[in-house]
Residue frames relative to the residue before (quaternion, step in Angstrom):
aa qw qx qy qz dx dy dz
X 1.0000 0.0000 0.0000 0.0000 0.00 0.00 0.00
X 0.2771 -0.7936 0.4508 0.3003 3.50 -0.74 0.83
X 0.5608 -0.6417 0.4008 0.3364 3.27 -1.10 0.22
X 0.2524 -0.7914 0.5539 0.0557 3.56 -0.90 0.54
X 0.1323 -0.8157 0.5112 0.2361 3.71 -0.23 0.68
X 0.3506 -0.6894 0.5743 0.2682 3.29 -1.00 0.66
X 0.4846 -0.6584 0.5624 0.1241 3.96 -1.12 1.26
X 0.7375 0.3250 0.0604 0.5889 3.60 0.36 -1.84
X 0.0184 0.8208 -0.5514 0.1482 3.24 0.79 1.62
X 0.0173 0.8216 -0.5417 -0.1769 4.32 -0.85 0.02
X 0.4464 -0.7621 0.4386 0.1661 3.79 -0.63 1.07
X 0.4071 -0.6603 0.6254 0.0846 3.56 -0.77 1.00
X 0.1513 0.7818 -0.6029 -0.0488 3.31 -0.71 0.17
X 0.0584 -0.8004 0.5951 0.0429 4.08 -0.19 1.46
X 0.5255 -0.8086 0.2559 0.0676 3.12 -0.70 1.87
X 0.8816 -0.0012 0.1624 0.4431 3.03 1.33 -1.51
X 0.1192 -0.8946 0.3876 0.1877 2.78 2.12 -0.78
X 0.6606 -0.5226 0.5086 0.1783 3.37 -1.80 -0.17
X 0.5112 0.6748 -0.3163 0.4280 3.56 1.27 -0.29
X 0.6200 -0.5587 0.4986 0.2342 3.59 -1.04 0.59
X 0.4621 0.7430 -0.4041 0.2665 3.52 1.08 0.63
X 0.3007 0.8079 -0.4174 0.2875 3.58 1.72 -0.19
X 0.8462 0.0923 -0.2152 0.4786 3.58 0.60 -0.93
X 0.4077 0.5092 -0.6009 0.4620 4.17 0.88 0.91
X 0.8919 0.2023 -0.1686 0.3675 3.83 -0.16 0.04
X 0.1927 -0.7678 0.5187 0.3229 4.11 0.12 0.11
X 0.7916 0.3254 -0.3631 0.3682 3.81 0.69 0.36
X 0.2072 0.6757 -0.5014 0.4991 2.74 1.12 1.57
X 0.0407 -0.8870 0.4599 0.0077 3.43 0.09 1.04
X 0.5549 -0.6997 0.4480 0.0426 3.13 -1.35 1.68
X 0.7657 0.5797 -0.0665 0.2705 2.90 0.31 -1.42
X 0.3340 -0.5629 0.5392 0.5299 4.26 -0.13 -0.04
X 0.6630 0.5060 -0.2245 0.5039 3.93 0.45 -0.80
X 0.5994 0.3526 -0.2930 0.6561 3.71 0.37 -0.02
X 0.9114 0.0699 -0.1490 0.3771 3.71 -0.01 -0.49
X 0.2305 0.5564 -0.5481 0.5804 2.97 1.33 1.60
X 0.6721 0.4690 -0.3418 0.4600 3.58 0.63 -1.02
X 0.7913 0.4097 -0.2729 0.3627 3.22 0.16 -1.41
X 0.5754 0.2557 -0.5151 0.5816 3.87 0.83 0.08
X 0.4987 0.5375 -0.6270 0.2632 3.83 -0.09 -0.28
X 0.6310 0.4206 -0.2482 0.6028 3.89 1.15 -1.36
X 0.3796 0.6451 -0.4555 0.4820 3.57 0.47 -0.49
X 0.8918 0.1446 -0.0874 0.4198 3.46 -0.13 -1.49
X 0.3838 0.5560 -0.4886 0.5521 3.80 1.24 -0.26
X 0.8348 0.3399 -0.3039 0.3086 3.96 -0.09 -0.77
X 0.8129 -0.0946 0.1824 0.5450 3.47 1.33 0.04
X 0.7538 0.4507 -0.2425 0.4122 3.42 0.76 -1.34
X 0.3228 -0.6020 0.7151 0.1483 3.28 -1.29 2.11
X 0.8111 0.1067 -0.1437 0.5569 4.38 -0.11 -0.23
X 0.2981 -0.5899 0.7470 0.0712 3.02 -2.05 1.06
X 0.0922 -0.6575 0.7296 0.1639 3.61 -0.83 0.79
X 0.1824 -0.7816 0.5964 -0.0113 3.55 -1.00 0.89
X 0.0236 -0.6789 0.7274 0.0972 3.59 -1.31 0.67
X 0.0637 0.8343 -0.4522 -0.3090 3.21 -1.17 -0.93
X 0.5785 -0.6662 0.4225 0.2073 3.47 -1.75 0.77
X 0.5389 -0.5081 0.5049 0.4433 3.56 -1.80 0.25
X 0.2825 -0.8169 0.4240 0.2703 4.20 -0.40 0.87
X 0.5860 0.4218 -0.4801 0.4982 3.30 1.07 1.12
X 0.7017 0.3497 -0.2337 0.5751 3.80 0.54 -0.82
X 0.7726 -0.4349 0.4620 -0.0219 3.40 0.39 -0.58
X 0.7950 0.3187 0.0208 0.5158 2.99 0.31 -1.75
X 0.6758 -0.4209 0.4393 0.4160 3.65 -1.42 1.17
X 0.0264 0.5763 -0.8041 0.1435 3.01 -2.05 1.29
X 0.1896 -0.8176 0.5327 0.1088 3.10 -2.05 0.33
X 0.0913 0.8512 -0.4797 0.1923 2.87 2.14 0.73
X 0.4519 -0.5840 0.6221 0.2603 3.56 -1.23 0.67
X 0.6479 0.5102 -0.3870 0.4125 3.88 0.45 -0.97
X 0.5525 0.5125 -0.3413 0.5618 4.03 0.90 -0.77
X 0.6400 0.2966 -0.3522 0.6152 4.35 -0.12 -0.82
X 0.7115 0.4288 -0.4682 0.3011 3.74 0.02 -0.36
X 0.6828 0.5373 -0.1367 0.4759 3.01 0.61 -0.81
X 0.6241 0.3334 -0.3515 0.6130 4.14 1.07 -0.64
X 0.4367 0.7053 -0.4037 0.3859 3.77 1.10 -0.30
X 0.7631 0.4264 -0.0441 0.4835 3.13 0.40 -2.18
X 0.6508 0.5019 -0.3664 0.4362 3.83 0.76 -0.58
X 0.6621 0.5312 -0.3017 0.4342 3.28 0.90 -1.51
X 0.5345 0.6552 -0.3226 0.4253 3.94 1.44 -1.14
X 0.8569 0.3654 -0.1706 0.3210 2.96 0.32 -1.79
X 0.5887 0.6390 -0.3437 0.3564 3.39 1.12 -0.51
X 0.3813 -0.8309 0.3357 0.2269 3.65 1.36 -0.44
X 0.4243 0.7011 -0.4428 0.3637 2.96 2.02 0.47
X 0.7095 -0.5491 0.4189 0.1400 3.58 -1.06 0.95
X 0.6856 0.5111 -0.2906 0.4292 3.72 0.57 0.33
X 0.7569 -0.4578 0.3791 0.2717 3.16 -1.56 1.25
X 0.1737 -0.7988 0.5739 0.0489 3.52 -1.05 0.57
X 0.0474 -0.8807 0.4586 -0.1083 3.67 0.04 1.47
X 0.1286 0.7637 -0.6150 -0.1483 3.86 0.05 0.46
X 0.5219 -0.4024 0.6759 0.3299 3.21 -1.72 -0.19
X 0.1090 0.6152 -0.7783 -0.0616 3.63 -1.76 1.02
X 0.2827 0.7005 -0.6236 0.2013 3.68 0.57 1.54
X 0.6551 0.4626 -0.4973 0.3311 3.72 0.50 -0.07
X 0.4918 0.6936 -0.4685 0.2399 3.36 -1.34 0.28
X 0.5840 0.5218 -0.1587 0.6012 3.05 1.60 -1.39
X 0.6274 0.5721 -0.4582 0.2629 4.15 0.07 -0.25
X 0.1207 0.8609 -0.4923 -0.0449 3.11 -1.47 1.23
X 0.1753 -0.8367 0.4830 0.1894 3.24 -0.26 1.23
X 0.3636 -0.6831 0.5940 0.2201 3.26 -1.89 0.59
X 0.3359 -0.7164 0.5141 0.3312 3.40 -1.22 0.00
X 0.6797 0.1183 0.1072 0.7159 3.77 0.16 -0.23
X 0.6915 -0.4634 0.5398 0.1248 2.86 -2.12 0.43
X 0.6893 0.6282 -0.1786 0.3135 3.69 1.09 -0.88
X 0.8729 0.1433 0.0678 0.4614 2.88 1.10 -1.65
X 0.2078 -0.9040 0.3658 0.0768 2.99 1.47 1.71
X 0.4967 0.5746 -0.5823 0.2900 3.82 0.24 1.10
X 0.7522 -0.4446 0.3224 0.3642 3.40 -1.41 0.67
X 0.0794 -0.8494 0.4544 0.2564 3.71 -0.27 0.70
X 0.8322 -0.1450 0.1989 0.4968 3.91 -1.06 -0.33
X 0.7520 0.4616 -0.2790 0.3790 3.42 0.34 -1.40
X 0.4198 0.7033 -0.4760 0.3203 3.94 1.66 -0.76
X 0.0901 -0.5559 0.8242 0.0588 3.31 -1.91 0.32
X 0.0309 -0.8074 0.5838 -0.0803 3.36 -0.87 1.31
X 0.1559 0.9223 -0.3527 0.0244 3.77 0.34 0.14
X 0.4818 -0.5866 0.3464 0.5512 3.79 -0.27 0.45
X 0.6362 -0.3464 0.4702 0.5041 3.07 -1.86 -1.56
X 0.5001 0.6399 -0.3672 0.4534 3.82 1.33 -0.66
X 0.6873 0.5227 -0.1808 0.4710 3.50 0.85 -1.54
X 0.6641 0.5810 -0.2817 0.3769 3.58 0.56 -1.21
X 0.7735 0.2938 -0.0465 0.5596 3.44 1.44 -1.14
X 0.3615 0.7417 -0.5649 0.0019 3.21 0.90 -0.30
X 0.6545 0.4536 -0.3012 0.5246 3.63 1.33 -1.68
X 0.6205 0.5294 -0.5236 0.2462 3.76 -0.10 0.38
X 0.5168 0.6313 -0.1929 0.5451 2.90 1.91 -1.19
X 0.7212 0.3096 -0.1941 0.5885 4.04 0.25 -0.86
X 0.6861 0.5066 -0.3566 0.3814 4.37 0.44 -0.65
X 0.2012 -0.8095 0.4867 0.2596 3.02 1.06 -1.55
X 0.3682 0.6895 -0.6159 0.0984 3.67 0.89 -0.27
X 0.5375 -0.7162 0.4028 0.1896 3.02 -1.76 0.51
X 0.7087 0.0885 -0.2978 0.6334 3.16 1.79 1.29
X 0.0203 -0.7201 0.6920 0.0472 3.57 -0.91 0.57
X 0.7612 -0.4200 0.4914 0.0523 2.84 -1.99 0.85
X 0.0215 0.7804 -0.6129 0.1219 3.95 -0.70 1.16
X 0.0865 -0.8212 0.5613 0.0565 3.52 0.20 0.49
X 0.2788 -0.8115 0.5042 0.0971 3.98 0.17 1.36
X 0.9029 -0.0876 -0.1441 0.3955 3.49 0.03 1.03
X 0.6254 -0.5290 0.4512 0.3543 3.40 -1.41 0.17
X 0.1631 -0.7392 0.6433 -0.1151 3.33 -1.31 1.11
X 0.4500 -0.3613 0.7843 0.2275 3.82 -1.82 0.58
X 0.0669 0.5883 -0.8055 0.0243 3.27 -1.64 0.98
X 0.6383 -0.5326 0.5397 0.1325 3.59 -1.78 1.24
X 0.7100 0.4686 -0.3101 0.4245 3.52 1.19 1.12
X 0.7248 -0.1658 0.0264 0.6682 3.36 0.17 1.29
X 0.4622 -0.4773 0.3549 0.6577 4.03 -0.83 -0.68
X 0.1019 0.8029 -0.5850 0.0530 3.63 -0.68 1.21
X 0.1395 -0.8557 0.4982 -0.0109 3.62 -0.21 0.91
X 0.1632 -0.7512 0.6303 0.1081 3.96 -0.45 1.07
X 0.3144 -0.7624 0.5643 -0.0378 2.90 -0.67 1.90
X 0.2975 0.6586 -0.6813 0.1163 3.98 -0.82 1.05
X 0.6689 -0.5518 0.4807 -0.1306 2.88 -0.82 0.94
X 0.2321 -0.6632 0.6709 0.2373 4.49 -0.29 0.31
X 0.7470 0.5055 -0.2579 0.3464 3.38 0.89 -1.03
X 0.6971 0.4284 -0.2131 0.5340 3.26 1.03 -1.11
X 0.6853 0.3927 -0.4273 0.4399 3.82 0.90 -0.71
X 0.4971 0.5028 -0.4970 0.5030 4.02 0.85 0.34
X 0.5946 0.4350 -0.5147 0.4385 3.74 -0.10 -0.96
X 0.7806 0.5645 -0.1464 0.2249 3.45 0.13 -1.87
X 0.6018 0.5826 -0.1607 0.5221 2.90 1.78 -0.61
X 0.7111 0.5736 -0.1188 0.3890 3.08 1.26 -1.07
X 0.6798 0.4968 -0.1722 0.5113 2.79 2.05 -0.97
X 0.6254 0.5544 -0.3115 0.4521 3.22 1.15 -0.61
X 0.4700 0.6221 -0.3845 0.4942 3.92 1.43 -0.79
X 0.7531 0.4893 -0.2108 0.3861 3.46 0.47 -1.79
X 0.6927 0.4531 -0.2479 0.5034 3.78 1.47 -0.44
X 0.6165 -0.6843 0.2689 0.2817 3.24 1.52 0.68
X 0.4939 0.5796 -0.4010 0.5093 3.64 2.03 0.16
X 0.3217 -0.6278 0.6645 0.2466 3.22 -1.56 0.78
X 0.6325 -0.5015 0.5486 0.2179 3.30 -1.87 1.09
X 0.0505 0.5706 -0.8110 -0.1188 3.30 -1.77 0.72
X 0.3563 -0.7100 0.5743 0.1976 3.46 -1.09 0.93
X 0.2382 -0.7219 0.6117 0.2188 3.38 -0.93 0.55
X 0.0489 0.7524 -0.6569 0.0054 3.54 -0.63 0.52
X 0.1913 -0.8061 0.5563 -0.0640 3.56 -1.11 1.64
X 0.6877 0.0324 -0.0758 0.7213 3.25 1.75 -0.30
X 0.6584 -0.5260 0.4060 0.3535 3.53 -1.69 0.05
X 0.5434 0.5417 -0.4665 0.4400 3.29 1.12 0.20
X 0.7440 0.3640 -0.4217 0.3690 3.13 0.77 -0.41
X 0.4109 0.6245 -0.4861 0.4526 3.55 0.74 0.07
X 0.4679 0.6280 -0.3860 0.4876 3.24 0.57 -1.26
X 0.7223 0.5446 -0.2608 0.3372 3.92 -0.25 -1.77
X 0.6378 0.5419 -0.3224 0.4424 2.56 0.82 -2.41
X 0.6468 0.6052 -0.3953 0.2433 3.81 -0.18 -1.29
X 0.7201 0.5286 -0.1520 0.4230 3.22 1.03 -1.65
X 0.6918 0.2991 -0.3402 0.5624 3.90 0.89 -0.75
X 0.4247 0.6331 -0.5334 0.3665 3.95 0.95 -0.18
X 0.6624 0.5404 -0.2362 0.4619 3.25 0.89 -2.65
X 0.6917 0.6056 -0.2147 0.3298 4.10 0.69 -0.97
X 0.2231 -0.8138 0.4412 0.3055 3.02 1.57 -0.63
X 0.3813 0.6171 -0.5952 0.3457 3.77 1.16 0.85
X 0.6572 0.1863 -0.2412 0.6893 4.40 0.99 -0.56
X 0.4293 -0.6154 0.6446 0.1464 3.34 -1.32 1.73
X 0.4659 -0.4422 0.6935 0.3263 3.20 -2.14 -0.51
X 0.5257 -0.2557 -0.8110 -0.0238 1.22 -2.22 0.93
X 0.4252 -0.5531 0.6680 0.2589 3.78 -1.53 1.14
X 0.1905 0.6373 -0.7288 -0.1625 2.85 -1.83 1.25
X 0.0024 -0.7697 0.6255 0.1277 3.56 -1.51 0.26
X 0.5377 -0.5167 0.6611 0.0832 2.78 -2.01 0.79
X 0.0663 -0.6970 0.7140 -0.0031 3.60 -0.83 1.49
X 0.2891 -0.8103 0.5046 -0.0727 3.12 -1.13 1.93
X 0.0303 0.8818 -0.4648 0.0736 3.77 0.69 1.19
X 0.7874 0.4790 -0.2158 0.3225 3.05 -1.32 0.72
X 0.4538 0.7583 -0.2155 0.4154 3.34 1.97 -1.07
X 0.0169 -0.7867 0.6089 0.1002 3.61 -0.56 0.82
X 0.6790 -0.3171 -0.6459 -0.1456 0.88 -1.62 2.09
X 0.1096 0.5788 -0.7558 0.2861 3.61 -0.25 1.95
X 0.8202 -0.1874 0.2377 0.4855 3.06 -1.72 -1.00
X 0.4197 -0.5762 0.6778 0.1802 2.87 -1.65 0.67
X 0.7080 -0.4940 0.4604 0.2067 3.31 -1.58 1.75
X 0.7067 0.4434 -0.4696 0.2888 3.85 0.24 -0.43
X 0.7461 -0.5018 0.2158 0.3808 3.41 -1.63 0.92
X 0.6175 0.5591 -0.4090 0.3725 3.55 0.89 -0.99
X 0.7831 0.4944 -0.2349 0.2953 3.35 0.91 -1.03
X 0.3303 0.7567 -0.0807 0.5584 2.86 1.65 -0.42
X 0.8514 0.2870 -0.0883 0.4301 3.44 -0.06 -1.21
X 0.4023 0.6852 -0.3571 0.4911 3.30 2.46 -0.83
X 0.6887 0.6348 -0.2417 0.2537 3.20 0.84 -1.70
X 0.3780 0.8696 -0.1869 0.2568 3.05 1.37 -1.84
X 0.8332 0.3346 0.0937 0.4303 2.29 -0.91 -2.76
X 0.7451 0.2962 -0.3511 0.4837 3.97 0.46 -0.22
X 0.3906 0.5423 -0.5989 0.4411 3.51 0.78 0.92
X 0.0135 -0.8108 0.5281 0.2522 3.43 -0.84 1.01
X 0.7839 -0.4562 0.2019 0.3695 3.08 -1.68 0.64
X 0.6451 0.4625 -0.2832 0.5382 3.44 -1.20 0.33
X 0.5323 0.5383 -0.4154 0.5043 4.23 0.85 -0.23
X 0.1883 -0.5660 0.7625 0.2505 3.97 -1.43 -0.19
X 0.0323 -0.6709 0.7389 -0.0526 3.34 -1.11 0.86
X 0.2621 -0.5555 0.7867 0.0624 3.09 -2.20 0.88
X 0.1043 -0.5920 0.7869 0.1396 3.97 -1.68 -0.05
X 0.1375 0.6926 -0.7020 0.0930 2.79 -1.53 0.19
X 0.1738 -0.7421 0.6473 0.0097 3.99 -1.07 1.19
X 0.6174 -0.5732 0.4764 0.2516 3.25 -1.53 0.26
X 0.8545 0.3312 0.0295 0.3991 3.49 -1.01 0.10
X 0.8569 -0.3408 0.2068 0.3268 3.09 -0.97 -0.45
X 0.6509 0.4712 -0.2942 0.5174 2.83 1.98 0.15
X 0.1545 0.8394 -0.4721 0.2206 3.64 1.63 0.59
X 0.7503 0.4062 -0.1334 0.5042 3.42 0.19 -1.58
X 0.7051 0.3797 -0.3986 0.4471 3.77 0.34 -0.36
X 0.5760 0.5193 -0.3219 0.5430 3.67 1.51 -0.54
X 0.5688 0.5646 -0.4350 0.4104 3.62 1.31 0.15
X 0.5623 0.5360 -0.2539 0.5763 3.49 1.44 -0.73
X 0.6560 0.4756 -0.3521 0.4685 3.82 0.60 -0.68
X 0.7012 0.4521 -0.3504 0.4256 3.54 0.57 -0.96
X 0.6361 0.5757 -0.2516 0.4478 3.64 1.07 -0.67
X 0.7623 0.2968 -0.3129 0.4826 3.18 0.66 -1.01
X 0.4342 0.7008 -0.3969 0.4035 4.11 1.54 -0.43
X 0.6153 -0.4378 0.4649 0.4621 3.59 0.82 -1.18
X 0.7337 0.5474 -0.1695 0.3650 3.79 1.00 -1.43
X 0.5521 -0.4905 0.5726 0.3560 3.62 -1.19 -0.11
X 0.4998 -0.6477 0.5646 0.1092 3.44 -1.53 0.31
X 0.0129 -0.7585 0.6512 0.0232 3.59 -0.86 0.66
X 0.0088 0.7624 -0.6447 0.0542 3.62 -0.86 1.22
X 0.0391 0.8542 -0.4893 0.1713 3.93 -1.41 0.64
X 0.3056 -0.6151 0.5927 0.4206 3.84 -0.94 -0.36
X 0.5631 0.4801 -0.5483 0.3895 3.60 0.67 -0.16
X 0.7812 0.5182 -0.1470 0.3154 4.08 1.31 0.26
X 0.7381 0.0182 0.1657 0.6538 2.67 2.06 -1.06
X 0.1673 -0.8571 0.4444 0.1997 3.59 0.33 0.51
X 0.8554 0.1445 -0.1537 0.4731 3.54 0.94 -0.37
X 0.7384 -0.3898 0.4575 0.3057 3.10 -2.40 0.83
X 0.7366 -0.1559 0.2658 0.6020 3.46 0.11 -1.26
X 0.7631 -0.4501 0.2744 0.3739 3.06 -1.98 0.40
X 0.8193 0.1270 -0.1830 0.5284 3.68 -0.85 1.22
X 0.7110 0.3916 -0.3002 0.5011 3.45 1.11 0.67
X 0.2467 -0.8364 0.4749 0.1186 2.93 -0.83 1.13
X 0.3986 -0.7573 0.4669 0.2228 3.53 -1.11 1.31
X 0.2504 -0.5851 0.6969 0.3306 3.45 -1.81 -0.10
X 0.7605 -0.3774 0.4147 0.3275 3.47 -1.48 -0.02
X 0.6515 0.5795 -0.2934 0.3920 3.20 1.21 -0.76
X 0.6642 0.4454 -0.1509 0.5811 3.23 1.13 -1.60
X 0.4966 0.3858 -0.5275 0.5712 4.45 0.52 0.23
X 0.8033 0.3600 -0.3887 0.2720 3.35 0.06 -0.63
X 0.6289 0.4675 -0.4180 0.4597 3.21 1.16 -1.02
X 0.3958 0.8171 -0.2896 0.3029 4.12 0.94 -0.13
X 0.6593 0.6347 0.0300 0.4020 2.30 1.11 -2.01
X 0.7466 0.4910 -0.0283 0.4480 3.09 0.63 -1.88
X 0.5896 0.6047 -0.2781 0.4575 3.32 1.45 -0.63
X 0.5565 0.5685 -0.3171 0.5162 3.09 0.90 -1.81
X 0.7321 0.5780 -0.2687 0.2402 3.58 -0.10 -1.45
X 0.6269 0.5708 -0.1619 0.5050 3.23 1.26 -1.75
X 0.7370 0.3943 -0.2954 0.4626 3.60 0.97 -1.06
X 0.4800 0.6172 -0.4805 0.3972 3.80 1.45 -0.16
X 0.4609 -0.6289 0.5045 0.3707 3.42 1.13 -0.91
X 0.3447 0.5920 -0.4159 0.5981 3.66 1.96 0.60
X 0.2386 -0.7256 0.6452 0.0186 3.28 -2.30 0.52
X 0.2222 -0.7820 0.5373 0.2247 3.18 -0.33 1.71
X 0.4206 -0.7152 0.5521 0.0823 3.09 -1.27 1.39
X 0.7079 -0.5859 0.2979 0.2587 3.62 -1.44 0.80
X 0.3316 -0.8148 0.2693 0.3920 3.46 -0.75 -1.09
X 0.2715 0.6008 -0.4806 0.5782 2.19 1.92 1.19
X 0.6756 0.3270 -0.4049 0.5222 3.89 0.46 0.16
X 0.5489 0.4947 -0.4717 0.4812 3.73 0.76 -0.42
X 0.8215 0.2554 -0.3998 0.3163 3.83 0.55 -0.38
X 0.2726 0.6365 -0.4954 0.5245 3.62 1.63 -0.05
X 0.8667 0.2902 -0.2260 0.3370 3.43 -0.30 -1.07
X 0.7228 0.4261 -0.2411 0.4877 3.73 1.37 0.08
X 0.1203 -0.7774 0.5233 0.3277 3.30 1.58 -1.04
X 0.1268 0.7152 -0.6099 0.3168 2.94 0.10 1.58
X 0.4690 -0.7760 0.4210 0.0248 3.58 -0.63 0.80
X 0.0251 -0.9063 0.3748 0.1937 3.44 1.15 0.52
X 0.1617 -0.8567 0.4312 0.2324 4.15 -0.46 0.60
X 0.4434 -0.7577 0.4273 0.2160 3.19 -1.05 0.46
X 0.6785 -0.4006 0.1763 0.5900 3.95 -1.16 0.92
X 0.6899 -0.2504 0.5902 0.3361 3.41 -1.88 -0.60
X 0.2100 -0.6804 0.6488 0.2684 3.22 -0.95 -0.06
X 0.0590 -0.7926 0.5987 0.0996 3.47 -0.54 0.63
């Protein structure tokens, strides 16, 4: 398959993610307030979408408190800054084991319906959330993201009915594969987007072959983003460009600028945008990122 560069390129920025990175970097931000800001700069530097989780603002550590998405919601609203709104509805699904013996969900698990999983997508509204198309081995303790055909339909369904378009997450080619099937089902409308997740232990591995596997089973007519871990972020910014797709940069991916420096969200993006500019591509707005998605842009609360 030949390659096509994509021109009218748009920049993800994932703010904070879910990862255990809270105490490897101080601009990782905790807080609903802290990571309101950092996508606010996020989008001042470039970023047309914010993909958003959020944290407990004392520990740190991954939460799914509805009162936290409300609030990074309402800041990001009220501030009048121009930019896509993306949460994440991966938590819920995690199960840890203890040992090898007694194969039962231990303490650390987060299990959660399909009602629960979405509740903050349903009440926030962002104008995209986050599906992660199958179950997967993660490179943390025995931890095991748990989705389900069954549960990624309900969830799907619900999120359609709340007027939010779907970004698939796809971590291996099976899940694409899926993705295809609830697309072919009519349970994830058009316009298909997804999110090609590289590098991720244990999905695909970041190299080109694997990658390019990924690619070629994008079918035509989809919008796609890449994006790699680490130190291979910013060269996956050049891959996704010269592949055809859009780019997703972040601390929920990479904590640093260069070697022995740590990055903010701002400075990946403004990166990004560089890389791009020197491809001879344009990072596009977000006013064309929703033209081109039909995305629905919402306005503050009223208070």
């Amino acid at each position: 398959m030949p390659l096509t560069m994509n021109r009218e390129v748009f920049i993800t920025c994932a703010v904070t993610g879910s990862g255990g990175t809270q105490d490897r970097s101080p601009h990782v931000p905790r807080s609903p307030k802290q990571i309101a800001e950092s996508a606010i700069a996020a989008a001042k530097a470039g970023a047309a979408v914010v993909h958003c989780h959020v944290r407990d603002p004392e520990t740190g550590k991954p939460s799914r408190k509805l009162e936290y998405y409300r609030e990074v919601t309402e800041r990001i609203r009220d501030s009048d800054t121009d930019v896509v709104l993306n949460l994440t509805a991966g938590m819920g699904g995690d199960i840890y084991f203890e040992g090898t013996e007694d194969m039962v969900a231990g303490p650390r698990s987060d299990m959660a319906g399909a009602e629960e999983r979405v509740a903050h997508v349903v009440e926030c509204r962002p104008e995209i959330c986050t599906l992660d198309c199958g179950t997967m081995n993660f490179n943390e303790a025995d931890y095991v993201m748990v989705n389900t055909p069954g549960m990624l339909r309900d969830m799907a369904r619900r999120m359609t009915a709340a007027g939010v378009r779907i970004e698939i997450e796809a971590f291996d080619t099976g899940h694409l594969w899926l993705a295809k099937e609830l697309v072919k089902e009519g349970v994830i409308p058009d316009p298909v987007l997804v999110q090609l997740c590289m590098g991720v232990p244990w999905g695909a591995p970041d190299d080109l072959n694997t990658y390019m596997a990924m690619v070629n089973n994008v079918p035509a007519g989809w919008h796609w983003s890449a994006f790699a871990l680490g130190r291979h972020q910013m060269p996956y910014v050049a891959a996704a460009v010269i592949g055809g797709g859009n780019v997703r940069v972040g601390l929920e991916d990479n904590l640093w600028l260069d070697k022995g420096v740590l990055a903010t969200n701002a400075q990946l993006v403004e990166r990004a945008a560089t890389i791009i500019e020197n491809l001879g591509a344009r990072v596009i707005t977000p006013a064309e990122v929703r033209a081109r998605l039909r995305l629905e842009k919402r306005a503050p609360v009223a208070k």
